[in-house]
C-alpha positions as CSV (number, residue, x, y, z in Angstrom):
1,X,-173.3,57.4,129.3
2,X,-173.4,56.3,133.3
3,X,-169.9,54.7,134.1
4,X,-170.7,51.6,135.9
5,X,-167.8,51.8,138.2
6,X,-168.7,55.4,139.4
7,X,-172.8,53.8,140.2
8,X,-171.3,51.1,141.7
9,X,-169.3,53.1,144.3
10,X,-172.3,55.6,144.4
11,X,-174.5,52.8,145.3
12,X,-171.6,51.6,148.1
13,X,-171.2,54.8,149.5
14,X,-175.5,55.2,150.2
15,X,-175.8,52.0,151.7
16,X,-172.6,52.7,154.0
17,X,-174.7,55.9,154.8
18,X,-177.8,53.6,155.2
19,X,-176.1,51.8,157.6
20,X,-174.7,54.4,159.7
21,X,-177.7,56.5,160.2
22,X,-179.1,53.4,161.5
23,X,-176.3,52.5,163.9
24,X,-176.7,56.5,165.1
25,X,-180.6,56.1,165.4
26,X,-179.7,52.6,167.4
27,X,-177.3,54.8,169.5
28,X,-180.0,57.2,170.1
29,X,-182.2,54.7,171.3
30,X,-179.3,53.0,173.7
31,X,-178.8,56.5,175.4
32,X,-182.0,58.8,175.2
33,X,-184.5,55.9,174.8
34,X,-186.1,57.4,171.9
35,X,-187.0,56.3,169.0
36,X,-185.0,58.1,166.3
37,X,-187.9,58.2,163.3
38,X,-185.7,61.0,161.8
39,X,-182.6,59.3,161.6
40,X,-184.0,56.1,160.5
41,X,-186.2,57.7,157.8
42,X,-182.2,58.9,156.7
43,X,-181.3,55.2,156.5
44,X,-184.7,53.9,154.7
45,X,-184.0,56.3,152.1
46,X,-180.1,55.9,151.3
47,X,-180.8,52.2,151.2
48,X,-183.3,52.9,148.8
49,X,-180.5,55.2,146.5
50,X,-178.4,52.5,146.8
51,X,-180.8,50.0,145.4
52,X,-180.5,47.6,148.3
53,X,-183.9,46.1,149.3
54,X,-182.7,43.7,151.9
55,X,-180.6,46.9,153.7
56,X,-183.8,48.9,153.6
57,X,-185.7,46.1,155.1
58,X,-183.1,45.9,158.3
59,X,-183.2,49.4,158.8
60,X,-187.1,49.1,158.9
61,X,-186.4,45.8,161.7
62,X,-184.3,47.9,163.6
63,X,-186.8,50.6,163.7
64,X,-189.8,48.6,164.5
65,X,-187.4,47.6,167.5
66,X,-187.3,50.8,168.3
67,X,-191.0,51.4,168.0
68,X,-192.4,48.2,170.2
69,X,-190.1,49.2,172.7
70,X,-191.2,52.5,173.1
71,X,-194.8,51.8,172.7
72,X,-195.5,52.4,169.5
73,X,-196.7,48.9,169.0
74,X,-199.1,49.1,165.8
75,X,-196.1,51.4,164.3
76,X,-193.7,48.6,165.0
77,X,-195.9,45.8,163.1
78,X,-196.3,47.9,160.2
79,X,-192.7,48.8,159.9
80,X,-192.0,45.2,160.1
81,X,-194.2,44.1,157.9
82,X,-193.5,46.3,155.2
83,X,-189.9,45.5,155.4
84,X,-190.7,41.4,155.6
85,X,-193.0,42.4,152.1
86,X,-189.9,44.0,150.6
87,X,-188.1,41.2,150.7
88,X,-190.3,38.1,150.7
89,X,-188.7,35.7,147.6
90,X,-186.1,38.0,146.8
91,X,-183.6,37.9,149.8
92,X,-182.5,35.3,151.9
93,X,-184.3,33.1,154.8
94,X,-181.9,34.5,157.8
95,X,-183.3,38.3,156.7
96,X,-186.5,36.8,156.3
97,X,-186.5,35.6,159.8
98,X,-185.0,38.8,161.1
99,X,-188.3,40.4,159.8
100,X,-190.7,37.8,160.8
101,X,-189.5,37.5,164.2
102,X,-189.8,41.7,164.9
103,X,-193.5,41.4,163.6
104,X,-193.6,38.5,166.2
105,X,-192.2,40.6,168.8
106,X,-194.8,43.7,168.1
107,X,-197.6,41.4,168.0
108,X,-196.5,39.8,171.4
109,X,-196.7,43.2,173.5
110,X,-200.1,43.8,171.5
111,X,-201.0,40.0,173.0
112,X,-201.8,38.9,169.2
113,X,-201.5,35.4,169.4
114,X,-200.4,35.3,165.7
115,X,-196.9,36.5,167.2
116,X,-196.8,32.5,167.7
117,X,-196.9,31.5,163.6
118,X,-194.3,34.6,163.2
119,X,-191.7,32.9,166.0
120,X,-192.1,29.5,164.5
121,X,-192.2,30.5,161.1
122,X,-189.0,32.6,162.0
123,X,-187.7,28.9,163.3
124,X,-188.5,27.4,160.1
125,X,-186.8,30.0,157.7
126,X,-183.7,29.7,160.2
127,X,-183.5,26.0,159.4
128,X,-182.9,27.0,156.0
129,X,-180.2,29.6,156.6
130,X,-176.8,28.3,156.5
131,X,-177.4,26.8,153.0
132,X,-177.7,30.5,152.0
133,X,-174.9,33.2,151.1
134,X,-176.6,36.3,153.6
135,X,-175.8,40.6,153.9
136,X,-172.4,40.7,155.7
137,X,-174.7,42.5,158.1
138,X,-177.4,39.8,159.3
139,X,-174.4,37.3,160.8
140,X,-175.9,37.8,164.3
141,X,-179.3,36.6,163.8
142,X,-179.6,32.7,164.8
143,X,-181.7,30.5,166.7
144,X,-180.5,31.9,170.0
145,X,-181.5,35.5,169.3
146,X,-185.0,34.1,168.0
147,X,-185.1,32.6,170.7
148,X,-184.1,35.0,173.4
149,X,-186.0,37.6,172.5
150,X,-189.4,35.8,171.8
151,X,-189.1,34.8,175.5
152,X,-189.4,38.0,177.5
153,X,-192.5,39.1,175.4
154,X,-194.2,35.8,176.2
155,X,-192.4,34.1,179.3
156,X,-195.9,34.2,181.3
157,X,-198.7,32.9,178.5
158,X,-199.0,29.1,178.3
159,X,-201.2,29.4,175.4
160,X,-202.4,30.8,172.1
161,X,-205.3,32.7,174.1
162,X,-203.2,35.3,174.9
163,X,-205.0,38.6,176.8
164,X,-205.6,41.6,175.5
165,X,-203.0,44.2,176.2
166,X,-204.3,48.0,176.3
167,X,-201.8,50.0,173.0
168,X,-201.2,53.4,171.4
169,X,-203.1,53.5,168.3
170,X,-201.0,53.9,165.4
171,X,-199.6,57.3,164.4
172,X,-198.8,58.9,160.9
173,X,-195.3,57.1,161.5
174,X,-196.9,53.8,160.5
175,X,-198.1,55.5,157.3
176,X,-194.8,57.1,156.7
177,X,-192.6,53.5,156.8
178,X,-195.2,51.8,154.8
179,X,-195.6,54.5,152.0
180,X,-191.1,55.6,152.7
181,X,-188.9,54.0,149.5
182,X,-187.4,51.0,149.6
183,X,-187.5,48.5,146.9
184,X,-201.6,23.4,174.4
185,X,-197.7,22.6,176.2
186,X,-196.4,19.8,175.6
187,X,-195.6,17.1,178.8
188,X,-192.1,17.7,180.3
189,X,-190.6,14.6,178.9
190,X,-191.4,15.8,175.3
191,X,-188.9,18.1,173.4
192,X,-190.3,20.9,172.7
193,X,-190.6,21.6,169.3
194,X,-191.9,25.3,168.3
195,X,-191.0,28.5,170.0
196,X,-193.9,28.7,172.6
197,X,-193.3,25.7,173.5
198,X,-189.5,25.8,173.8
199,X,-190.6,29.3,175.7
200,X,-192.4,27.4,178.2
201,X,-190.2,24.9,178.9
202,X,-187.3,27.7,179.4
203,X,-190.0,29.6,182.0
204,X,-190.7,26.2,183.8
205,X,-187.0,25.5,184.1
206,X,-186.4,28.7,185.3
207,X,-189.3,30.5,186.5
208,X,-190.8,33.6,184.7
209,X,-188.4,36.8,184.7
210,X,-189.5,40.3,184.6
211,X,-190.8,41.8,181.3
């Protein structure tokens, strides 16, 4: 007979592990600019043994991070949408939005002008958030990090024709973090109300900063 208290700490101790191989493959990124498939495929997995979805689904938002910023942009959709699939209906709207807002980001550098429904949706889900009890770990994502980071990716389209932007095709990594384990602007006097318009605005304001 499995003692509950010793799979309880078992399951503590993996996603502890989870989380630190993803704060080293963060680190890794930070300092060598790489993107650390091994270490996060460490993370994806512990999460997994510890039977914590919505930990496995940040690992895999940190990762597509990683990926989109170092060109890997078809890798870095997949990864986020596998991990915004995980835990559709079954976690809460802030790690929701965390997902939905990396696929955003991936399909802004690909010039997908879907990366719009993913910021506002993202917007919408945040509206929801504060009514919800989240992972100790998702605190940090708000409206202001949305927001922030949707900008740079799109601070010079005004609209949802965006161009074409030349990408690697997607490598066996996509494959491996799908198949890996882990259960028109408005006028100036209007308010803005989505986050290309909101984006906008900010550029107008204060003209369009390096990407």
């Amino acid at each position: 007979m499995v003692d509950v208290h010793d799979h309880w700490q078992g399951s503590r101790l993996y996603a502890a592990a989870a989380d630190l191989a993803r704060q080293r493959a963060a680190a890794l990124f930070d300092v060598e600019g790489e993107c650390a498939d091994g270490a996060y495929d460490t993370a994806l997995r512990a999460a997994d043994i510890a039977g914590d979805t919505a930990l496995g689904a940040n690992v895999l938002a940190f990762w597509s991070a990683a990926a989109y910023n170092t060109g890997r942009l078809h890798d870095a959709v997949a990864m986020a949408s596998t991990g915004l699939t995980a835990v559709r209906g079954s976690s809460t709207p802030r790690v929701e939005a965390l997902l939905t807002s990396r696929r955003g980001r991936a399909r802004a550098h690909l010039g997908d002008p879907a990366c719009w429904a993913d910021f506002d949706r993202a917007e919408d889900l945040l509206a929801q958030a504060d009514s919800h009890e989240d992972p100790d770990w998702a605190y940090w994502f708000d409206t202001a990090e949305l927001l922030g980071p949707a900008h740079p990716a799109t601070a010079t389209w005004t609209s949802r024709d965006l161009p074409p932007t030349p990408s690697p095709r997607p490598t066996p990594c996509s494959t491996q973090a799908a198949s890996a384990p882990t259960r028109c602007t408005s006028p100036a006097t209007q308010t803005p109300t989505s986050s290309r318009e909101r984006s906008n605005a900010h550029v107008r304001q204060q003209g369009t900063p390096s990407t």
